[in-house]
Each structure stands twice: as structure tokens, then as C-alpha cells.
C-alpha positions in Angstrom: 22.4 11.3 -6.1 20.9 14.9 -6.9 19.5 14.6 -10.4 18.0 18.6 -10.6 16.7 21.7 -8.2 14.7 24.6 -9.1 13.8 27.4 -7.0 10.1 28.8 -6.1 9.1 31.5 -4.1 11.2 34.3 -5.2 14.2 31.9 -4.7 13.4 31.5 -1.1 12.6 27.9 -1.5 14.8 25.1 -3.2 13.2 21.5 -4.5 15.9 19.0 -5.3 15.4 15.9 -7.1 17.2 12.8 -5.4 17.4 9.0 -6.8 17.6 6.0 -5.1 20.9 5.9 -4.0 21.0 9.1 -2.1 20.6 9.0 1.3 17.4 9.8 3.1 17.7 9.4 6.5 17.0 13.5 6.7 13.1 12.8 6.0 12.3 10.4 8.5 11.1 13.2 11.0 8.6 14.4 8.2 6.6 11.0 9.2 7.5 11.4 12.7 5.6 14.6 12.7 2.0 13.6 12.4 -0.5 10.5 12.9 -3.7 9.9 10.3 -6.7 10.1 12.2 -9.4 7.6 13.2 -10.1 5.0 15.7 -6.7 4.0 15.7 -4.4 6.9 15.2 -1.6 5.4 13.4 2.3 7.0 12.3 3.2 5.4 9.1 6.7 5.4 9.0 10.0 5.0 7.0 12.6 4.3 9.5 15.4 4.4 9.2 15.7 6.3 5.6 12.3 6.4 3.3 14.7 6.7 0.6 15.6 3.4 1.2 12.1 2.2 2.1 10.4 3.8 -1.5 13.4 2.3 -3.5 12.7 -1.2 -1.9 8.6 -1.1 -3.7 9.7 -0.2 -7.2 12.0 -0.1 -10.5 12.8 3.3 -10.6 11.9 6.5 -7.6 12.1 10.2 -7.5 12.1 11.8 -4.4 11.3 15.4 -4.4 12.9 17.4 -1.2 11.5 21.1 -0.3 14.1 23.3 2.2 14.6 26.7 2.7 17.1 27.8 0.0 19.2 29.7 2.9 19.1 26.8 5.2 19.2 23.4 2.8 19.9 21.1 5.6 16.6 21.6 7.3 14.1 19.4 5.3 10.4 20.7 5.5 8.5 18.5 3.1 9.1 16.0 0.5 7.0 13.7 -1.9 8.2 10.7 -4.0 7.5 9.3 -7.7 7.8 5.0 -7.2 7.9 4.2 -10.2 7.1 0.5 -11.1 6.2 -2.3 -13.6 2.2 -3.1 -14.0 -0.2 -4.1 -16.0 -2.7 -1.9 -17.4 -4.6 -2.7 -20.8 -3.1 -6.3 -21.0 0.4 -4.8 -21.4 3.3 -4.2 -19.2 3.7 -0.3 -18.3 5.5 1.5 -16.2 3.4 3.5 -13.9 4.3 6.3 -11.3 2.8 6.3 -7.5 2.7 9.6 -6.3 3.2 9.0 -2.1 4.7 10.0 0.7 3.5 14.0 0.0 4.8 15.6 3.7 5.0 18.5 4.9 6.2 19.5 8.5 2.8 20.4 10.4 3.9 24.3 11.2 4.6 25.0 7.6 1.3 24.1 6.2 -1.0 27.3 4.7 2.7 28.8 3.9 3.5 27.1 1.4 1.9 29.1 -1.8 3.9 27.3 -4.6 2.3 23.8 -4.6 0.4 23.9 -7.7 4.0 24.7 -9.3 5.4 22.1 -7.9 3.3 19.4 -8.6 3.8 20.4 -12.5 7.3 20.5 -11.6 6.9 16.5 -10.6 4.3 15.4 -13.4 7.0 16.8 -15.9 10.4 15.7 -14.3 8.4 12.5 -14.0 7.3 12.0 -17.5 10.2 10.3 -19.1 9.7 7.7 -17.0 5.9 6.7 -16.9 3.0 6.4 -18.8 0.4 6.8 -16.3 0.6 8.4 -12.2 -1.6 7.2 -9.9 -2.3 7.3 -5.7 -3.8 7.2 -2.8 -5.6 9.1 -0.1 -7.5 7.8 3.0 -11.0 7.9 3.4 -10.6 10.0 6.8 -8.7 12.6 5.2 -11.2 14.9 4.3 -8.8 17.3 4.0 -7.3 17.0 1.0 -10.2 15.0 -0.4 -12.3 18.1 -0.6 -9.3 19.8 -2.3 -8.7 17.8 -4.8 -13.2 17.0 -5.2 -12.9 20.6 -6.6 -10.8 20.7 -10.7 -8.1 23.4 -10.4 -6.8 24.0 -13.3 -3.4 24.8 -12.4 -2.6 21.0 -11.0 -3.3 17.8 -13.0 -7.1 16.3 -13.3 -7.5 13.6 -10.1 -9.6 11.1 -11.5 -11.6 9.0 -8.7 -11.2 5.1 -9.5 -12.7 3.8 -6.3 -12.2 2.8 -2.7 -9.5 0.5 -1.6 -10.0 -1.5 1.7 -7.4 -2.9 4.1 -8.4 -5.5 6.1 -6.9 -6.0 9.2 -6.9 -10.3 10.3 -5.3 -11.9 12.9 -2.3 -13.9 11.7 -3.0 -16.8 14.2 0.0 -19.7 14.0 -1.6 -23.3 13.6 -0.9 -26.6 15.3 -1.3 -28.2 11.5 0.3 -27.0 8.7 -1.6 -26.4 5.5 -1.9 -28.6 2.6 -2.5 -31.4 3.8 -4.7 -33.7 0.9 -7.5 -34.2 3.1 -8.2 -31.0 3.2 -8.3 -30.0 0.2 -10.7 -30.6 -2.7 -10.0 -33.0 -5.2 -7.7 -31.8 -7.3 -6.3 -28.9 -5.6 -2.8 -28.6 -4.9 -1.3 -25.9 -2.6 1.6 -24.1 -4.1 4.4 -22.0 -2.2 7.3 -20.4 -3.1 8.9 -20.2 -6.9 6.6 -23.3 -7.9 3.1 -20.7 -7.3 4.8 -17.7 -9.5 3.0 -18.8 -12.7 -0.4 -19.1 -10.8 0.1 -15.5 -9.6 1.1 -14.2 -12.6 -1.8 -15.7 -14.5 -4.3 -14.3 -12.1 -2.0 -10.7 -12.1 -2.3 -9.9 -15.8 -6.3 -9.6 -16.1 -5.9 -6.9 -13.8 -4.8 -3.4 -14.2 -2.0 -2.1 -11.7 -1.2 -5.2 -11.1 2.3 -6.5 -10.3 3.8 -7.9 -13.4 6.3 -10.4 -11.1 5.9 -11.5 -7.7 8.7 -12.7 -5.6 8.7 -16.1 -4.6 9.1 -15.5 -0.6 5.6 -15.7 0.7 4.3 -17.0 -2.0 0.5 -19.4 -1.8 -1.5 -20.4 -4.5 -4.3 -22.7 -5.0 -4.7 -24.6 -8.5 -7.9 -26.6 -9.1 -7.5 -30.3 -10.7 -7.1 -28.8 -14.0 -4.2 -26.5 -12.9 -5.9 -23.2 -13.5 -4.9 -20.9 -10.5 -8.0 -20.8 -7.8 -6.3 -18.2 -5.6 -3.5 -16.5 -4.8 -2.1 -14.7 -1.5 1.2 -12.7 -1.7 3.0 -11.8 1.7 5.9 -9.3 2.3 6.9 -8.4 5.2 8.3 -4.5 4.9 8.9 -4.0 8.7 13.1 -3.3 8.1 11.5 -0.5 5.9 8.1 0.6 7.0 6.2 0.6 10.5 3.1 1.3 11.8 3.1 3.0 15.2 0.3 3.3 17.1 -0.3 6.9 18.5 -3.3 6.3 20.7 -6.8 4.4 20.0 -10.3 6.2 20.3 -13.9 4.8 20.4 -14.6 1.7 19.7 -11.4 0.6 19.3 -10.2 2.3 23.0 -12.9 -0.2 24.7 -11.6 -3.4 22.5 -8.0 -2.7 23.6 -8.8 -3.0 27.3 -10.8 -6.7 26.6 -8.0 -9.2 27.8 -6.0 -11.0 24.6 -7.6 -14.5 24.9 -11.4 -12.9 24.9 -9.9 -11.7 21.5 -8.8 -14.4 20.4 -11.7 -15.9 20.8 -13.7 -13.3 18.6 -11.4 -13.4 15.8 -10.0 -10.3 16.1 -6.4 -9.3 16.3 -5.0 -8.2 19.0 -3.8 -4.4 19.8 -0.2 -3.3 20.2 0.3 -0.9 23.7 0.5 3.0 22.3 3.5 4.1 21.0 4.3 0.6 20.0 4.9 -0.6 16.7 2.6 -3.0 14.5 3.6 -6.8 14.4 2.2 -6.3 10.6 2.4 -8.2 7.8 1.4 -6.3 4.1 -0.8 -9.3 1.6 -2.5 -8.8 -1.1 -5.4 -11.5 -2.4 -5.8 -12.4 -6.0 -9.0 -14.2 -7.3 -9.9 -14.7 -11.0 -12.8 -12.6 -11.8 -15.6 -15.2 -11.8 -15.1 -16.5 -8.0 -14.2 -20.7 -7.7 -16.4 -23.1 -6.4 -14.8 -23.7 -2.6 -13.5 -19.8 -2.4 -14.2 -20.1 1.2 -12.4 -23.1 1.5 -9.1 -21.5 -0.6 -9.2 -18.2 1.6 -9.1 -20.7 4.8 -5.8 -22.8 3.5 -4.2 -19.4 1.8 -4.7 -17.6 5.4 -3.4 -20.7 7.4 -0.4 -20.6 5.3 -0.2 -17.2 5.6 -0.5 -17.5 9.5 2.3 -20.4 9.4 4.3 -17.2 7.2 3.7 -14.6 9.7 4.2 -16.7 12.7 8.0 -17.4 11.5 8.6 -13.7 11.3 7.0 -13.2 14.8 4.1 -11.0 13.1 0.6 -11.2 14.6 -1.4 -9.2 12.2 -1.8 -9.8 8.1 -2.9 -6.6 6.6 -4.5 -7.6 3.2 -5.8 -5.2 0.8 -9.1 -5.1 -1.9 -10.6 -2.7 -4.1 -13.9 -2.1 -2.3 -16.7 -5.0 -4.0 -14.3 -7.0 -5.7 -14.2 -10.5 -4.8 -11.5 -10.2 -2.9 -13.0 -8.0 -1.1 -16.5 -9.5 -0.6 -14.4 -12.8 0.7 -12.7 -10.9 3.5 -15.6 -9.1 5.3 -16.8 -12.6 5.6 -13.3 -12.9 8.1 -13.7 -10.7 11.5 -10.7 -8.0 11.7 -10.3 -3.9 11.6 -10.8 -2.4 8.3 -10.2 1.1 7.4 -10.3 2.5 3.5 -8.2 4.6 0.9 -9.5 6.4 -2.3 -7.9 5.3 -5.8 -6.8 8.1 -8.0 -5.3 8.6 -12.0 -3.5 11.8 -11.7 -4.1 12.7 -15.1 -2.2 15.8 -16.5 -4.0 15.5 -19.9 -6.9 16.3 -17.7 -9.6 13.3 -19.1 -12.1 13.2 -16.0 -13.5 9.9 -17.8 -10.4 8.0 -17.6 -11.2 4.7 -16.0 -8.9 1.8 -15.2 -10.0 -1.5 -16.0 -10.6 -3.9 -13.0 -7.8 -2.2 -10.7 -5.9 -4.4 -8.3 -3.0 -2.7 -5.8 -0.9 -4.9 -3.3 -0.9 -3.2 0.0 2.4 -3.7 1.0 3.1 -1.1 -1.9 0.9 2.3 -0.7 
């Protein structure tokens, strides 16, 4: 459903504002158009409607659609408003991700209106959050210089830190997890609706995090006193969102040509033929802030169960994200994959530059 439009540019261009239940299909070519640079060039995509796809990661969405007032069926960039329910502070907000900000590649420099329209979004948008945030990647110095710059004339981006995928082999096991001589005494492995509590425990120290997680692909380690020790989250988005591989440079060129069970044999995952999509799986790690005694032992059963996970959903890959020297973070690098990073951002219309979030955690399967 349309919920508004305005016109920019002397009326040549036209914005609408769509819900959730419109139908998106019409964008998909925006994230056809172009692949994020690096090593591995990769097309993140929202096939077959990212309509669809953003409703699927929140509460509420806002999806902002720029055409040519004279010829409103050709879509030339869009940008969406997820809106979802977090913690920040110790208390349950709902906060707005700003993704998804396209733009077909010939149309870029002509576009003059785009401090307007991101006023335009901040203020549509306000009614329904308390607090907008995103994300850019590291290699897209781009628009990270333009925003390291204040302009007065779009809201204050307010750098929070660096968030790190990593990218692990989901490798499927000839034992399942869990087993009690494996782990410590006292632990018990959790799955499902019985490790939501644990989750949820860990979830509200931190801000942005989820406040529910749902119970399919669910791990968590309790300790003998049935405080949560760990906490893995799986989803697997592929009906929604895919990662296609565009072509691989460097590094990563040479390690595609090194035959599967050489890389199996290093630990690292192995790499889809160009033009081919990701066998992916989005996870997200949660740790309480003052790391367990056996961490390394509760990453290893979390990732086997994980792997056990992935393996029914014929994935090969777990993509797990960490705010850069957090220990989730510090755990993973001690696991050999592909990593590649993303900058934090408040978008802050009230333009405080010292705004700081407290202890941020994201789930990847939700930039």
C-alpha cells in the first residue's frame, strides 16, 4: 500500500512511500545493478521482491521509491526504514535501520535532491522510532568519506564502531552435539524453544539487540548453575536474500583454484563458481560480557550444532557476525574463515556527535 509521495526537483521526480504489503518485485533490478567491491565481489540481493525480504527482518518497514514523475513505472532508486524491536538502555525500543539506499548506477551525480530526501525519511519515519541506525562497508570509501564530513543539511552520522562478519565453514559431523561426555560438568546444550530464555538473558545487556529470538536454530550453552554460557542464533534468509558471487580477486582468486578437500583441510570454506549463489547461512554469537571459563569449548559444540543446522538446509557456509573486539569477536578469529567488515552508525537528526550506544550487538542475518 502507498502511504504518501512528494515531489522534488521541480516536480520532475516523485518519492512514494510503500508498506509492507505492497508489492516490490519492481526493485529487484536496483540490486541486480551493482556488486560491493573487494576480494570477493559480491551482489547482495532481494529476490524475488525486497519488499518482501525487508518485511521478513522487522515489526514495521517503510520503503521509499524514487521514479521519474513522467514515467512512474520505471524505478531508479529506493531505500527502506526496518523498523524493529531492541534493546537499548535496558528497555525495549523500537529502532529504525536505514538499508537498502540504491540507486541505478547511470543516475548517480544526477540526483541533486538527496539531502531533501533523507529529511523527507528521518521525518516520515519519526512516528515510528526512537532511534535510526545503519551500516556501511568498510570498502566503501565512497560514501564513507561523504558522510566523515558534517553537512548540515542531512542528519549527524555518528560512528559506533566496526562490525565483522566472519565467514566459517559449516562442516556436517558424523556425531551430533551434546553428547555429556563432551561437555563440562554441568553444562547442558539447549536447542529450540527450551534455549529462548538463555538468549534472551544474554540479549538484554546489550544494546540493539533482539528483544525475541525465534526458536528455529536456536543453541545455547547453560553452565551447572543455569546461567546462559553462550548463545548461537541461525536463520537461514536464502527464500529472501542471496549472495551472488560476481567474480573473486587476489587472494581469494588463487584460493578458489586450490581443489575442495585441500580446503577442507585448512578450515576454510569452500567457494561457490561466479555467478553462483552463496550456500549461506546468517548467525549471530552472544557471550555475556565477562567471557566463561571453557569459551573455546562452547564455540566448538555451538558451531557443531550449528553445522548439524546448516547441513539440513544443504548450506555450507555460516556467516556470523561481531562488533569488532568484543568477545565474540576475539573468539572467532581464533576459527579460520573469510572476514570482511561494516561501519556502525546512529543517524542522529538532533545532531549529538557524542551519542554512544552502550555495548552494541547486531545479528547479521538482519543488515
Amino acid at each position: 500500500m502507498m502511504i504518501d509521495a512528494k515531489l522534488f526537483d521541480g516536480d520532475r521526480f516523485t518519492v512514494r512511500i510503500l508498506d509492507e504489503t505492497a508489492d516490490g518485485r519492481a526493485l529487484a533490478p536496483l540490486f541486480h545493478a551493482e556488486a560491493f567491491p573487494g576480494q570477493i565481489e559480491l551482489a547482495y540481493l532481494r529476490d524475488p521482491d525486497p519488499i518482501r525480504s525487508w518485511a521478513a527482518e522487522g515489526v514495521a518497514l517503510r520503503v521509499f521509491v524514487l521514479s521519474e514523475t513522467a514515467a512512474p513505472e520505471r524505478v531508479l532508486g529506493c531505500g527502506s526504514c526496518v523498523v524493529r524491536q531492541v534493546w537499548v538502555g535496558g528497555r525495549q525500543q523500537r529502532v529504525g535501520y536505514l538499508a537498502g539506499l540504491k540507486l541505478l548506477p547511470e543516475w548517480r551525480g544526477k540526483i541533486r535532491f538527496i539531502a531533501a530526501l533523507y529529511r523527507w525519511m528521518i521525518e516520515t519515519t519519526r512516528p515510528l522510532v526512537d532511534l535510526w541506525y545503519t551500516t556501511i562497508l568498510s570498502e566503501n570509501q565512497a560514501a564513507l568519506r561523504l558522510l566523515a564530513r558534517p553537512r548540515p543539511s542531512i542528519p549527524l552520522y555518528v560512528h559506533q564502531g566496526r562490525y565483522r562478519v566472519h565467514l566459517l565453514p559449516a562442516l556436517a559431523r558424523q556425531r551430533r552435539p551434546g553428547r555429556g561426555d563432551r561437555l563440562p560438568d554441568g553444562w547442558t546444550l539447549l536447542a529450540g524453544s527450551r534455549a529462548c530464555d538463555a538468549t534472551s538473558a544474554l540479549a538484554a545487556e546489550r544494546d540493539l539487540a533482539d528483544s525475541s529470538f525465534s526458536s528455529d536454530g536456536l543453541f545455547a550453552l547453560t553452565d551447572a548453575s543455569g546461567e546462559a554460557v553462550a548463545c548461537l542464533h541461525v536463520i537461514d534468509q536464502r527464500p529472501v536474500k542471496q549472495y551472488q558471487v560476481r567474480r573473486y580477486n587476489g587472494a581469494a582468486a588463487w584460493l578458489r583454484r586450490v581443489p575442495a578437500p585441500i580446503m577442507r583441510g585448512l578450515g576454510l570454506p569452500p567457494f561457490p563458481e561466479p555467478g553462483g549463489t552463496v550456500p549461506l547461512l546468517g548467525a549471530a554469537l552472544l557471550l555475556p560480557r565477562t567471557a566463561p571459563p571453557h569459551v573455546d569449548t562452547a564455540l566448538a559444540l555451538l558451531l557443531e550444532a550449528a553445522s548439524g543446522f546448516a547441513a539440513d538446509c544443504g548450506a555450507t557456509l555460516l556467516g556470523i557476525g561481531a562488533m569488532e573486539a568484543s568477545p565474540e569477536d576475539r573468539l572467532l578469529f581464533t576459527r579460520r574463515g573469510i572476514r570482511y567488515t561494516s561501519e556502525l552508525f546512529l543517524v542522529d537528526p538532533e545532531r549529538d556527535a557524542d551519542r554512544r550506544l552502550r555495548d552494541p550487538w547486531l545479528h547479521v542475518a538482519w543488515l
